[in-house]
C-alpha positions in Angstrom: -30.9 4.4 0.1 -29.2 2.6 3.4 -31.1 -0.1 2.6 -30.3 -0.6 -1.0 -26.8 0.0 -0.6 -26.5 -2.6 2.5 -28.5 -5.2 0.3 -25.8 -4.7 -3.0 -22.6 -4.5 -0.5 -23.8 -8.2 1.2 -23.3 -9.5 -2.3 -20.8 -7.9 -4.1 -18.8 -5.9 -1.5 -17.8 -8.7 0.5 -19.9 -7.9 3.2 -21.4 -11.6 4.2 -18.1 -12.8 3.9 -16.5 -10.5 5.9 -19.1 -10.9 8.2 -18.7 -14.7 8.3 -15.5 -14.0 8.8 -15.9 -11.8 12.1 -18.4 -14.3 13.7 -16.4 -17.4 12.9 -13.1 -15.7 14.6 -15.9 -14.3 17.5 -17.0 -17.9 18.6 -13.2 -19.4 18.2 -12.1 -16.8 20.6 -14.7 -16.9 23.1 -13.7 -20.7 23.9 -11.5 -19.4 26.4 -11.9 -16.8 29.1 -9.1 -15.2 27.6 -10.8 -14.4 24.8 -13.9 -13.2 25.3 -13.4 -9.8 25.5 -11.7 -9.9 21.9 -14.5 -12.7 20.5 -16.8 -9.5 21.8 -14.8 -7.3 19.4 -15.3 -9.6 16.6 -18.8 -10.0 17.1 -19.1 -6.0 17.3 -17.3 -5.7 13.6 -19.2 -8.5 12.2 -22.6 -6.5 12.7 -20.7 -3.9 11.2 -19.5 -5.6 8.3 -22.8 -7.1 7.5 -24.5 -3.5 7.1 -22.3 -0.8 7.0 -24.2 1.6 5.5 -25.7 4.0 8.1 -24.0 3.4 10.7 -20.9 5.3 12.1 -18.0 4.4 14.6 -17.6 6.7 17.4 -16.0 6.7 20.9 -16.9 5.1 24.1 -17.0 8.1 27.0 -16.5 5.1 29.4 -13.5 3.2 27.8 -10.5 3.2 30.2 -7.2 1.6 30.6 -8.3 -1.8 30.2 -9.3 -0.7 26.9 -5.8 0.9 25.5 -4.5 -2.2 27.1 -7.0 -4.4 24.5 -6.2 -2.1 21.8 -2.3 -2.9 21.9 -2.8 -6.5 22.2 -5.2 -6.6 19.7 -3.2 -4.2 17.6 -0.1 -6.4 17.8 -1.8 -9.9 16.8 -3.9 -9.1 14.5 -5.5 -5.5 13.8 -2.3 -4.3 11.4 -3.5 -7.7 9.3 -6.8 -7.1 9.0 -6.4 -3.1 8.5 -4.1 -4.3 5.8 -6.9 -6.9 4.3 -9.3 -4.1 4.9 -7.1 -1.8 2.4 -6.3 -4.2 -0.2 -9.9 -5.2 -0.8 -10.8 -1.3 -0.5 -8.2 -0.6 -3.4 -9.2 -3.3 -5.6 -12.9 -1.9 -5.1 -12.0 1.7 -5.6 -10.9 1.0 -9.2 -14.6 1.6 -10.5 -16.9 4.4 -9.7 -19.6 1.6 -8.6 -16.7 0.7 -6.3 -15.9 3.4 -4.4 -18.5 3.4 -1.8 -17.8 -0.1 -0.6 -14.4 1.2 -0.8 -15.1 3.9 1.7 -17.1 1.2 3.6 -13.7 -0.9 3.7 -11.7 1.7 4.9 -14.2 2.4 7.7 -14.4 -1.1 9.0 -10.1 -1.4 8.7 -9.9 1.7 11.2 -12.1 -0.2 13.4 -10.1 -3.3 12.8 -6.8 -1.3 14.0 -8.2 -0.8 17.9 -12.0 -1.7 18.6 -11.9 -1.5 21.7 -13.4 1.9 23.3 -15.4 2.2 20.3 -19.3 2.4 19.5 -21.1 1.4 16.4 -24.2 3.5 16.3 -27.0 5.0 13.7 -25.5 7.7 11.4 -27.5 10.8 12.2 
């Protein structure tokens, strides 16, 4: 079902898109040394946006400070803008019933858009 679901969501949920997105922003980023710890980020929630289905976000045991201080900067610059993206395109979705779960999808991949960093993306059990 995973399957199925992943396969309609790359073409009519937005998925390669978004995904397109993610990678694009990824390799911009990772130019500078700067950036390559939020380019990592991007690259993390492009596999996600790709094929959400099955997969689930949870937290890293290891993250530390350097993480909360990755999360505020990324929070500042851009994860309120692409939480809000993330929202508008999960509302316009959640209109039909066909829509709702790539509306759930959405909303999943805005929370991980809000702080990414100290966060996993592994197999739904």
């Amino acid at each position: 079902m995973n399957f199925l679901l992943n396969v309609l969501w790359i073409f009519f949920g937005g998925g390669f898109v978004i995904a397109l997105e993610y990678l694009l922003a990824g390799l911009v980023l990772c130019l500078t040394i700067i950036g390559i710890p939020f380019g990592l980020q991007c690259f993390k929630m492009a596999g996600l946006g790709l094929l959400p289905f099955g997969k689930d976000i949870r937290e890293d045991p290891g993250a530390g400070v350097a993480s909360g201080l990755g999360n505020i900067l990324w929070f500042l610059l851009a994860g309120v803008w692409i939480f809000l993206s993330h929202i508008a395109l999960a509302a316009g979705l959640a209109v039909t019933i066909i829509g709702i779960p790539f509306a759930l999808q959405h909303l999943k991949l805005g929370l991980l858009a809000l702080t990414p960093f100290g966060k996993r993306v592994v197999v739904a059990a």
